[in-house]
C-alpha positions in Angstrom: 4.1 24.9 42.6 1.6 23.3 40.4 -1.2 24.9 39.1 -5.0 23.3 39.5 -5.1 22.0 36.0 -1.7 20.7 36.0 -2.6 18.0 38.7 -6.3 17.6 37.2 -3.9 17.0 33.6 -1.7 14.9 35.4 -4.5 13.2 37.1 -6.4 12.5 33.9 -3.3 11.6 32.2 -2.4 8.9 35.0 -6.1 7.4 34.8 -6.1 7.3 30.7 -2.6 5.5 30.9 -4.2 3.1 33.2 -6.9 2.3 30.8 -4.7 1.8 28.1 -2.3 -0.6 30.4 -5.2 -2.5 31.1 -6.2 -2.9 27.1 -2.5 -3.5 26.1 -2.2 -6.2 28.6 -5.5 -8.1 27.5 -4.1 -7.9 24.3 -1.0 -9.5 25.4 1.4 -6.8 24.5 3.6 -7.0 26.9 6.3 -4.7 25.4 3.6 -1.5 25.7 2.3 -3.0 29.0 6.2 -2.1 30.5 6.5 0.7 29.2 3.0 2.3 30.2 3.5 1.5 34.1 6.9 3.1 33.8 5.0 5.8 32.0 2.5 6.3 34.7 5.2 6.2 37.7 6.7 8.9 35.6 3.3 10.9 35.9 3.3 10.3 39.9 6.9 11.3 40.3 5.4 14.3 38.8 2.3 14.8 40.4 3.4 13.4 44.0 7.1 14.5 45.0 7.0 17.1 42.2 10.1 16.1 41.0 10.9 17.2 37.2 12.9 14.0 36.4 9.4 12.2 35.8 9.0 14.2 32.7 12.3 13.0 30.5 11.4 9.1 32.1 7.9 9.8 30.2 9.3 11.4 27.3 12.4 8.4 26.6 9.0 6.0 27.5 6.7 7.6 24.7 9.5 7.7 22.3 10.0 3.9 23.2 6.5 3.3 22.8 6.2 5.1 19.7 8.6 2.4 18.1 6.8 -0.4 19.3 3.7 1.1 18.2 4.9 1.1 14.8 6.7 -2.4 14.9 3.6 -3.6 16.1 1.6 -2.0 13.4 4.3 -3.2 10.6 3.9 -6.7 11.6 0.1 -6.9 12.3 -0.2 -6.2 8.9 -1.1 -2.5 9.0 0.6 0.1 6.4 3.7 1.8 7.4 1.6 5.5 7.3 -1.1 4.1 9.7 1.1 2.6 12.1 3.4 6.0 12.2 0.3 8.4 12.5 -1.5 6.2 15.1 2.0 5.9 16.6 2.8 9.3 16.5 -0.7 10.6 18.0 -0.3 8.5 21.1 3.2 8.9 21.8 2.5 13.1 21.4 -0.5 13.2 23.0 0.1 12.7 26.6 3.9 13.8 26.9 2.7 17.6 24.9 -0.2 17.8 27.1 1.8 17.8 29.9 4.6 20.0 28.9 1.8 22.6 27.9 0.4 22.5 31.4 4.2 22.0 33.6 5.7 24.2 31.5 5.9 27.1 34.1 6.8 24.7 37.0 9.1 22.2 35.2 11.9 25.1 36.1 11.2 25.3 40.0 10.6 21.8 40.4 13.3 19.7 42.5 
């Protein structure tokens, strides 16, 4: 069972994943643009069926997108500690949030 602010987190999270898609892919980063709709079917698997393997698909996507982050940060001429903090904030952010708030139901979840 989720609790009310596990689906208002997951609900938030799935809106400011869309946002990002939507900035990524006017940028033209394709790479990012994958990886954040798998991201946010991984947030509906968790939010709609309820089933727990949407959390490890997000996880294995942020740690994906944490590497491209960086690559992308290397090569548009940003330093290598920029790139892996700004890296590292977004690819913790959302995937933490959500443990803090599922971390009760992950267990029960199909």
């Amino acid at each position: 069972m989720l609790t009310r602010s596990a689906k208002i987190w997951l609900v938030f999270a799935i809106l400011l994943c869309s946002a990002t898609t939507v900035l990524n892919l006017m940028e033209g980063r394709i790479p990012s643009v994958v990886l954040a709709v798998i991201e946010i079917a991984a947030l509906v698997v968790l939010l709609v069926p309820r089933r727990k393997i949407g959390f490890p698909i997000l996880c294995g996507c942020y740690a994906l997108s944490f590497v491209t982050g960086v690559y992308g940060g290397l090569t548009g001429g940003t330093g290598l500690a920029l790139a892996i903090g700004a890296s590292a904030i977004g690819s913790l952010l959302v995937p933490g949030l959500t443990w803090v708030f599922l971390r009760k139901s992950l267990p029960t979840m199909a």
